[in-house]
N, C-alpha and C positions, 0 to 999 in steps of 0.2 A: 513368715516368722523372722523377727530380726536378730543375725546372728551376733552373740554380743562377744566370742570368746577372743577376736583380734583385739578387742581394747582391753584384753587383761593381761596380767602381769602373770610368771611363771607362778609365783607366790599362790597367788590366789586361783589358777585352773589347780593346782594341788589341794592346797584346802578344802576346793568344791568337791574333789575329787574323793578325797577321804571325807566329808561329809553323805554324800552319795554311798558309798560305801559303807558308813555307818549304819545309813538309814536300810538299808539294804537288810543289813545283819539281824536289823530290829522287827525285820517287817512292813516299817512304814512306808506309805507312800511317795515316792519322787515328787519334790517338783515340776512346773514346767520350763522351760527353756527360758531364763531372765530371771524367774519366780525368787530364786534365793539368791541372785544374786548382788548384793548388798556390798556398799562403800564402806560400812564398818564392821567388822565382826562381833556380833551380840549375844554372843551365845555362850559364851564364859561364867562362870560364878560370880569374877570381878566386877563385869556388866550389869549384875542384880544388886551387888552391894555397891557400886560408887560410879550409877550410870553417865552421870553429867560429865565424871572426871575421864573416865574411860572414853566416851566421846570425842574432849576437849582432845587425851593422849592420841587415840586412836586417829583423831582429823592434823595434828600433826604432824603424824607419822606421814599421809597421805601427802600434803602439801608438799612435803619437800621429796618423796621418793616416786611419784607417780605422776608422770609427766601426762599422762590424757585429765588427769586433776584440770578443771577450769581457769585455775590461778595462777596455776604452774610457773608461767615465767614470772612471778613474784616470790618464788618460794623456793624451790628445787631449782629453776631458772635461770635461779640469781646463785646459783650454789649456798645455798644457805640448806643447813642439817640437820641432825639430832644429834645428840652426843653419842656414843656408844650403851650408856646406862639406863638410858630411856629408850634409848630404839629397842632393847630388848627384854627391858621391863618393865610393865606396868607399875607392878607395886614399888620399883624404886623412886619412878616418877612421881605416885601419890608421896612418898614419904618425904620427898624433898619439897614439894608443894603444897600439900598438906590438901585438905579440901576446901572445892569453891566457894568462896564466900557468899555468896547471891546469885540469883537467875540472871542479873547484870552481868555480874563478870565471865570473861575469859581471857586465856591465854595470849600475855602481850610480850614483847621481847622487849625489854628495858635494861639497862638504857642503850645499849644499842641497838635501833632497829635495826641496823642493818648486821647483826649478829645471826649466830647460830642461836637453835633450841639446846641451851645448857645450863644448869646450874649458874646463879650470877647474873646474870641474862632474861630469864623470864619469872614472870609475878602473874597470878589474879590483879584482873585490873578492868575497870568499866570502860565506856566505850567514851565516854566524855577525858577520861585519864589516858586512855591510848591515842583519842587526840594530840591532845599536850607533846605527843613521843614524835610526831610525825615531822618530819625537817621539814615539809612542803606545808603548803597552807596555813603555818600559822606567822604571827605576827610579830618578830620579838622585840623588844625594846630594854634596853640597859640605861642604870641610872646609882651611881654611887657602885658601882662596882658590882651590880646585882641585875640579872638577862632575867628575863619572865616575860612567856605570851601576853598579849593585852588584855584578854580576858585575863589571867590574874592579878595584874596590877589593878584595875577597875574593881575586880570581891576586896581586893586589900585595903584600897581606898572608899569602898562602898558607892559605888556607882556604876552607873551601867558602861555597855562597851561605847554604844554610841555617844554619851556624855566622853566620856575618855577621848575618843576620836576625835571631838570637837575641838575639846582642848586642844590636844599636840595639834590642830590647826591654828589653835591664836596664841597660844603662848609658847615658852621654850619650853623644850622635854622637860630637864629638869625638875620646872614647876608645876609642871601637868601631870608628873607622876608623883609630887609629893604633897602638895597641898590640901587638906583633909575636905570631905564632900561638905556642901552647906548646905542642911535642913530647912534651915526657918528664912525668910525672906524677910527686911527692914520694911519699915514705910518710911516713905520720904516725910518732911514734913507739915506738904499739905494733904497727909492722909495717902496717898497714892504709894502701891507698891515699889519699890526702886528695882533697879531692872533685874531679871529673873536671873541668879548665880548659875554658874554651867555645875551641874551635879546628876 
């Protein structure tokens, strides 16, 4: 049997402990060695009324104070927190966040990523929108006074990323980030398409 109690935290051999004990008082049967031992604790009232939310809190909390956590040095690693008001309340959490908006969303830390979990800080927010937050990987480009990934200039101008891309290779930024997409294709005038517009 693999013993799991060195990768736990003090927090949690106590909770196991008064769990155990409860069950005791009840009659019920114990677990076996591992059986309850669980990365979230689900067993609250909270967890029946606002499961997704409580998760999101609950996975939180673990990222930044549980260093055997898989992610750890993205999270707790990087010393990055929870505020004092949500580390030790759920429902303060829910009240300032309100409920998930979709099965899409979770908890993204805007606009700093590289902030703490605090009021200000974090939003509901899809996985294509916590893209957008990421300083690595995307692509930014500025034009009249105004920074946006390429994929956003491209939805604004109605074109794809690759049409965009092509541009800023033949013409000046400028004009590749303003000149509106062209639909319809001319004919020349012996009937023949004239050459196909970059769109």
């Amino acid at each position: 049997m693999v013993e799991y109690w060195h990768m736990a935290t003090k927090a949690d051999k106590a909770r196991w402990a008064r769990e155990r004990n409860r069950r005791k008082k009840l009659g019920l049967p114990q677990p076996g060695r591992g059986d309850g031992l669980r990365k979230y604790d689900h067993t609250g009232p909270t967890y029946r009324t606002q499961p997704e939310e409580y998760r999101a809190w609950s996975g939180m909390k673990v990222r930044c104070s549980n260093p055997n956590f898989k992610d750890w040095k993205l999270y707790g690693g990087k010393r990055i927190s929870v505020c004092a008001r949500w580390r030790d309340s759920f429902e303060a959490f829910f009240l300032d966040l309100g409920p998930r908006p979709s099965p899409l969303h979770s908890l993204d830390r805007y606009p700093n990523n590289n902030g703490n979990y605090e009021l200000g800080n974090v939003r509901w927010a899809t996985g294509q929108e916590q893209a957008r937050n990421w300083s690595t990987g995307n692509h930014f480009l500025e034009c009249n006074g105004e920074r946006l990934i390429l994929s956003d200039w491209a939805k604004r101008l109605g074109i794809t990323n690759s049409s965009l891309t092509e541009r800023i290779a033949r013409w000046p930024l400028d004009k590749a980030l303003t000149v509106p997409a062209v639909r319809k294709r001319e004919r020349a005038q012996d009937g023949t398409y004239a050459k196909a517009p970059l769109y």
